[in-house]
Backbone bond lengths (Angstrom), bond angles and torsions (degrees), N, CA, C in turn:
res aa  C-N    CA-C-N  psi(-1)  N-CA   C-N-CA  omega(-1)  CA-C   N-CA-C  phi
1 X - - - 1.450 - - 1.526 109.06 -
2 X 1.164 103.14 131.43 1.573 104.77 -178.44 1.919 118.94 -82.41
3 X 1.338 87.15 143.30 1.752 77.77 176.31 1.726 90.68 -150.88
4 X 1.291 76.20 163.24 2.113 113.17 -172.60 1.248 89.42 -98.38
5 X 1.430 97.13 136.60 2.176 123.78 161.20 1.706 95.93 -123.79
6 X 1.351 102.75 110.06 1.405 89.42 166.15 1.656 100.96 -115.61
7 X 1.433 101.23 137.03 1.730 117.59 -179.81 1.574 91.12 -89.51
8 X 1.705 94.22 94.66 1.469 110.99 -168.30 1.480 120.50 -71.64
9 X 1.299 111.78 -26.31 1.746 125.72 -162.96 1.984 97.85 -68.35
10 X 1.355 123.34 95.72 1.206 140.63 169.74 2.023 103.08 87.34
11 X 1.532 106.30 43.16 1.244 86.05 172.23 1.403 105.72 -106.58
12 X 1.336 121.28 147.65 1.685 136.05 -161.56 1.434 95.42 -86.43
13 X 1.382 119.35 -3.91 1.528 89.12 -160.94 1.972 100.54 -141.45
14 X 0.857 108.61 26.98 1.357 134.71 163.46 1.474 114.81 -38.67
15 X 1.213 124.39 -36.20 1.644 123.37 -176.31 1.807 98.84 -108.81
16 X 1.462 125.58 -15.36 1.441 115.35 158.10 1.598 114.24 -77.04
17 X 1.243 122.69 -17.11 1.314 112.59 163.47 1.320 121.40 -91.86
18 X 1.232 124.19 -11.01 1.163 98.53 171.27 1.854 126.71 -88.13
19 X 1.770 92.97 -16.47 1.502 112.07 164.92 1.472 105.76 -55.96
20 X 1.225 135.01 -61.16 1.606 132.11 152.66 1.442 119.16 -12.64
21 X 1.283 99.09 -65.27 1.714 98.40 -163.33 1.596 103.36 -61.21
22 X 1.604 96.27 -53.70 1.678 97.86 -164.44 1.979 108.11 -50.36
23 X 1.300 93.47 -27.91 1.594 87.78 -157.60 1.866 97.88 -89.95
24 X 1.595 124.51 3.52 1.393 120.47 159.77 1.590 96.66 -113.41
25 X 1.349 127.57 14.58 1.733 117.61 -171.95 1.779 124.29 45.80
26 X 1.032 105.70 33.55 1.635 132.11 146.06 1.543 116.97 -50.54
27 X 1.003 90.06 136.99 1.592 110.32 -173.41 1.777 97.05 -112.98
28 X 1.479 96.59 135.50 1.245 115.72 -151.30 1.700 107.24 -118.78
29 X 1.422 120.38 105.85 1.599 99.68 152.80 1.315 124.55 -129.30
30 X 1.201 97.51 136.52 1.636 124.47 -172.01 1.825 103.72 -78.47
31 X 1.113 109.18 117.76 1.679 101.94 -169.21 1.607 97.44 -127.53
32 X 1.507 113.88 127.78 1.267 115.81 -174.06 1.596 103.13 -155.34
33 X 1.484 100.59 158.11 1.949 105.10 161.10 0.969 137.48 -97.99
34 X 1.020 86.34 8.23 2.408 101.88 157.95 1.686 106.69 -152.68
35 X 1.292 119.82 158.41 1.277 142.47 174.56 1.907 112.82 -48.98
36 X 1.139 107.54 96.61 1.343 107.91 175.57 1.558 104.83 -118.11
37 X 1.190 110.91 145.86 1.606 133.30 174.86 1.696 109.08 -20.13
38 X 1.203 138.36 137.02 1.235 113.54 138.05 1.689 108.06 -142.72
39 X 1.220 116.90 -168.96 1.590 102.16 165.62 1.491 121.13 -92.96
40 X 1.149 80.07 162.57 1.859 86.76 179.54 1.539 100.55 -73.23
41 X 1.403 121.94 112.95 1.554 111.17 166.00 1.653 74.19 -160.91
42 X 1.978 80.41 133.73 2.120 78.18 146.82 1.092 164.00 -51.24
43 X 1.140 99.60 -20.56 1.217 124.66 178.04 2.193 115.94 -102.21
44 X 0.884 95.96 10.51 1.474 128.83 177.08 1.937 116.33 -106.05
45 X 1.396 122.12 87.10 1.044 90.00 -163.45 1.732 89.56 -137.76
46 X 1.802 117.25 127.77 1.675 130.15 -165.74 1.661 94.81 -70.17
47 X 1.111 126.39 128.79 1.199 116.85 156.75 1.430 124.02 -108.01
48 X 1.077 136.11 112.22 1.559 112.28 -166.43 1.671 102.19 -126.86
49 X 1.092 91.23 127.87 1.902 119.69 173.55 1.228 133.59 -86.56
50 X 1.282 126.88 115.38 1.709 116.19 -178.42 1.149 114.03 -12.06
51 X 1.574 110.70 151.67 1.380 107.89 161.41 1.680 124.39 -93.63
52 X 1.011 116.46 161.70 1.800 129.11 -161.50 1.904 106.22 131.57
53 X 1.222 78.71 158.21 1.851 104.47 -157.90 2.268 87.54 -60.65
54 X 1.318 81.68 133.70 1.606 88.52 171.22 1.818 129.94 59.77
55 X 1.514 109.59 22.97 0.938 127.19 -157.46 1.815 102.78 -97.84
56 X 1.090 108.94 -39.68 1.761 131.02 169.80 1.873 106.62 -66.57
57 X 1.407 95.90 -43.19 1.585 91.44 174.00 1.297 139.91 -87.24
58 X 1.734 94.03 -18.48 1.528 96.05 160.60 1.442 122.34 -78.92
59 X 1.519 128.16 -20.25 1.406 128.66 156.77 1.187 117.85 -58.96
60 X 1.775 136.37 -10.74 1.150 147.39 178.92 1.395 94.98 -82.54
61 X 1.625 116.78 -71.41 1.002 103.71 -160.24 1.469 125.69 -80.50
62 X 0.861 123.88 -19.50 1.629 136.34 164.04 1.130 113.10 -56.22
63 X 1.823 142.29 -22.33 1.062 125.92 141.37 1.363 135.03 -122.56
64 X 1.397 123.06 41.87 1.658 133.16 179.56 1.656 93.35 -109.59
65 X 1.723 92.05 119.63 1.609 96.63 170.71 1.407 88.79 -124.80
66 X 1.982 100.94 -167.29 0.935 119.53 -178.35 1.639 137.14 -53.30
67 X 1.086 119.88 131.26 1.956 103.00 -145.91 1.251 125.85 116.18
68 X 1.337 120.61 -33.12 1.615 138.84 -153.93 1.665 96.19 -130.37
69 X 1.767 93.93 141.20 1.405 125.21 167.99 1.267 143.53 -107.55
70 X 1.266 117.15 82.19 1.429 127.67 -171.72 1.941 116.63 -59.03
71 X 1.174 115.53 84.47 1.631 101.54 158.42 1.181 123.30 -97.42
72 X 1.689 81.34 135.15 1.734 120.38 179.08 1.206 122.99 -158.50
73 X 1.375 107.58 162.31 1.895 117.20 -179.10 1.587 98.34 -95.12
74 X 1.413 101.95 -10.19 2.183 109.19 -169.35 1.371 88.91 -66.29
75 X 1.275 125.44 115.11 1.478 139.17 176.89 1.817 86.47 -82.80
76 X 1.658 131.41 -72.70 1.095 109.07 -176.80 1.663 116.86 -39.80
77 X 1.238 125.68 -52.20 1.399 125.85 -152.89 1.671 96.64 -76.64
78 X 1.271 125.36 -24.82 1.448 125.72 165.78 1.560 117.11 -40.73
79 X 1.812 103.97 -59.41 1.602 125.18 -172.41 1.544 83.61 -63.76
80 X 1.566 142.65 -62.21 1.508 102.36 -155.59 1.359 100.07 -88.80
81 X 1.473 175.07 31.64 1.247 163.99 89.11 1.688 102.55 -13.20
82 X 0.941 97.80 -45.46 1.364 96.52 -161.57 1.804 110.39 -82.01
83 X 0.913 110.94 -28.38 2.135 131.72 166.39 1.461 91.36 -71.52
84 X 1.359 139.88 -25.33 1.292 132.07 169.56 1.570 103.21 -76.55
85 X 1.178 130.25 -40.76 1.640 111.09 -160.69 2.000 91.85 134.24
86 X 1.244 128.61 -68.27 1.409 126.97 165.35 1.216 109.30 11.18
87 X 1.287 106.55 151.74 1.747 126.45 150.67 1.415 106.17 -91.23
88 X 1.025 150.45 -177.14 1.223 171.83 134.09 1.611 145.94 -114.92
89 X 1.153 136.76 108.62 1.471 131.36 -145.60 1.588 98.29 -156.14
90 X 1.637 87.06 132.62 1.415 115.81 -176.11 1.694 96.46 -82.49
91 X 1.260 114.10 155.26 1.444 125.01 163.96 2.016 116.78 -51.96
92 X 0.948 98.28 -48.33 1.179 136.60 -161.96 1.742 104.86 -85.46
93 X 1.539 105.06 18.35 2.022 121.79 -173.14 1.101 96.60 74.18
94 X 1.547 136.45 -70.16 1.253 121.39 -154.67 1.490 147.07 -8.61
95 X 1.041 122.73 91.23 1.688 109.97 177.05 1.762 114.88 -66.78
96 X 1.326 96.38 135.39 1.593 82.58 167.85 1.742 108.65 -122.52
97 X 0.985 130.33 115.22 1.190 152.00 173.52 2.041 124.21 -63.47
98 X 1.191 115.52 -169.32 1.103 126.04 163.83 1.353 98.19 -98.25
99 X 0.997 146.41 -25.55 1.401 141.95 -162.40 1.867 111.87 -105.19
100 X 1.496 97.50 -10.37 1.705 93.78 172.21 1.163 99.19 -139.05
101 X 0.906 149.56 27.72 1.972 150.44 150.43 1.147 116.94 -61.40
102 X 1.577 115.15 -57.40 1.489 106.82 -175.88 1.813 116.66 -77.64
103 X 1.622 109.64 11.95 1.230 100.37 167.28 1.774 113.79 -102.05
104 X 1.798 106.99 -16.72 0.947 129.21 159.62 1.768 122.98 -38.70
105 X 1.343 92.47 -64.85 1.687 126.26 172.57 1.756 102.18 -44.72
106 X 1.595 97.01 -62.12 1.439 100.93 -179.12 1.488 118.26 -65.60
107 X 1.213 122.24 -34.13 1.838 123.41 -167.78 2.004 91.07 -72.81
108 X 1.325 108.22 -32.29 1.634 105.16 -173.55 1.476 110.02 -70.79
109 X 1.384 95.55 -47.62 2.120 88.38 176.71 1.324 127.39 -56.12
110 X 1.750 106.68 -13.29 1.701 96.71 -151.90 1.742 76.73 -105.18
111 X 1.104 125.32 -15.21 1.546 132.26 176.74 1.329 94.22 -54.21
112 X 1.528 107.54 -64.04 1.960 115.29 -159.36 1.363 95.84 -64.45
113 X 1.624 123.10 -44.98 1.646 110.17 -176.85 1.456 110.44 -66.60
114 X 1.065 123.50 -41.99 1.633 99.46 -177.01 1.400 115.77 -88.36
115 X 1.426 134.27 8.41 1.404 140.20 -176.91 2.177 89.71 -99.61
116 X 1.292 107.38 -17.72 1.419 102.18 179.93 1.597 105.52 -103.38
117 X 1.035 123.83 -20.62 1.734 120.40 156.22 1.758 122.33 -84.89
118 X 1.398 106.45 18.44 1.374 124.58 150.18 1.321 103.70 95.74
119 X 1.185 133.41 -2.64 1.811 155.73 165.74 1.781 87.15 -22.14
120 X 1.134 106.64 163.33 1.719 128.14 159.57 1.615 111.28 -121.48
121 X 1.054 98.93 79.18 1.577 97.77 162.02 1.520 128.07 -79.84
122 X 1.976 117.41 152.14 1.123 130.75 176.56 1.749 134.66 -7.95
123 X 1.788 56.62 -77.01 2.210 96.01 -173.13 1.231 101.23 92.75
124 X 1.352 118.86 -177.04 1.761 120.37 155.08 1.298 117.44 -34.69
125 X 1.513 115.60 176.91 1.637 137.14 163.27 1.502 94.83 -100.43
126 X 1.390 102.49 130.69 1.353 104.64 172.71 1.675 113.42 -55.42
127 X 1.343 109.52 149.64 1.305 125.01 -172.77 1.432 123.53 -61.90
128 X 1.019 143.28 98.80 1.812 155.72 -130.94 1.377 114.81 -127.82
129 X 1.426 122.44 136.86 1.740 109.53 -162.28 1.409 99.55 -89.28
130 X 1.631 128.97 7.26 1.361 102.54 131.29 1.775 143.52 -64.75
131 X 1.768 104.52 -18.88 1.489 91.26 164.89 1.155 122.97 -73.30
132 X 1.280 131.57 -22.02 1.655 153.87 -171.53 1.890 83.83 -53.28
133 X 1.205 126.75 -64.34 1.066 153.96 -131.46 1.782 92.01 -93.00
134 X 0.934 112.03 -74.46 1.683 116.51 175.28 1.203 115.65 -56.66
135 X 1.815 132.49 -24.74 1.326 145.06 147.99 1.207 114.48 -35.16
136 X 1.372 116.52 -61.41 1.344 135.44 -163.43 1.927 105.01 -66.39
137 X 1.176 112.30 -42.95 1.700 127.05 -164.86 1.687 79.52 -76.31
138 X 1.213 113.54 -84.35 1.739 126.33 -166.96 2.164 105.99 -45.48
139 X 1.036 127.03 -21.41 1.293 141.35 165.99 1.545 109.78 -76.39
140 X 1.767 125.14 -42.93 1.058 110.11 163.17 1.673 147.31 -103.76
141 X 1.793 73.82 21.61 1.474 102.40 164.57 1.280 123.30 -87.04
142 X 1.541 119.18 -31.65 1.130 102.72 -161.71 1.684 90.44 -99.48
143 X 0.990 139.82 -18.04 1.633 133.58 177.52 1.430 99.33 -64.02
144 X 1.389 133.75 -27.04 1.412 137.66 172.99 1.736 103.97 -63.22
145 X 1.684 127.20 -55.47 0.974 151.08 166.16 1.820 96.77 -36.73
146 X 1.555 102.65 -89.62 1.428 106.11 164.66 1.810 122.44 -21.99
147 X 0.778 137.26 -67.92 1.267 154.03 -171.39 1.759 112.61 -56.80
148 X 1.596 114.33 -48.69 1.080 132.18 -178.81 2.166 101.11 -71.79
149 X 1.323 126.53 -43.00 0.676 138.35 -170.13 1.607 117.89 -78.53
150 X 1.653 115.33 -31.57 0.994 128.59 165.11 1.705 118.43 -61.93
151 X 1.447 103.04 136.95 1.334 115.07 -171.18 1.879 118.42 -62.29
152 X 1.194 150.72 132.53 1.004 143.73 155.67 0.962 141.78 -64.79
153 X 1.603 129.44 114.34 1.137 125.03 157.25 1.254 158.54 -0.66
């Protein structure tokens, strides 16, 4: 059975996944380091984890296997979901794969090295209701993915 981890702390798109889940009956956890809103549904359930650096993602990754969809912008926490069996999905549609992570991995280090030799970097593009939109297509792709991959009854 497939289920959603969303690494909730600043994700934009939190109420299109859960429209997802409900409408394939996905079981949902919302994983964060403080108490944020969610709805009351059973299948809806807040998890919230001490706070400290990477503490939300190791509860991600320690239990998302094969079947299951982790959304996040955590490019590291993407690569281990995904060494588990996981899908992985950017807010923003993105799939991240075995086949585009380690360029992922790479575009982030050379970010941290020149943002640590005092550089001014970008950052993201602010968040646009075309990603809302490409989220939504790439979200009901991969539960299709999910679904096809899942074992039968």
């Amino acid at each position: 059975m497939t289920v959603f981890y969303i690494d909730a702390d600043a994700c934009p798109v939190k109420d299109e996944a859960y429209r997802v889940a409900q409408r394939y009956g996905v079981s949902v956890f919302v994983v964060s380091n403080s108490w944020i809103r969610t709805p009351a549904h059973p299948r809806i359930q807040l998890v919230v984890v001490d706070q400290g650096p990477d503490v939300a993602d190791d509860w991600i990754a320690e239990r998302a296997t094969a079947g299951d969809i982790v959304i996040t912008a955590d490019i590291p926490l993407a690569e281990r979901v995904l060494k588990g069996g996981a899908q992985a999905l950017h807010p923003a549609g993105r799939q991240f794969t075995p086949n585009n992570i380690g360029a992922a991995i790479a575009g982030r280090a050379v970010g941290e090295h020149l943002r640590s030799m005092g550089e001014t970097t970008r950052g993201p593009p602010p968040f646009a209701s075309a990603d809302r939109s490409k989220f939504l297509q790439a979200l009901d792709a991969a539960v299709v993915r999910a679904q096809r991959l899942a074992p039968r009854g």
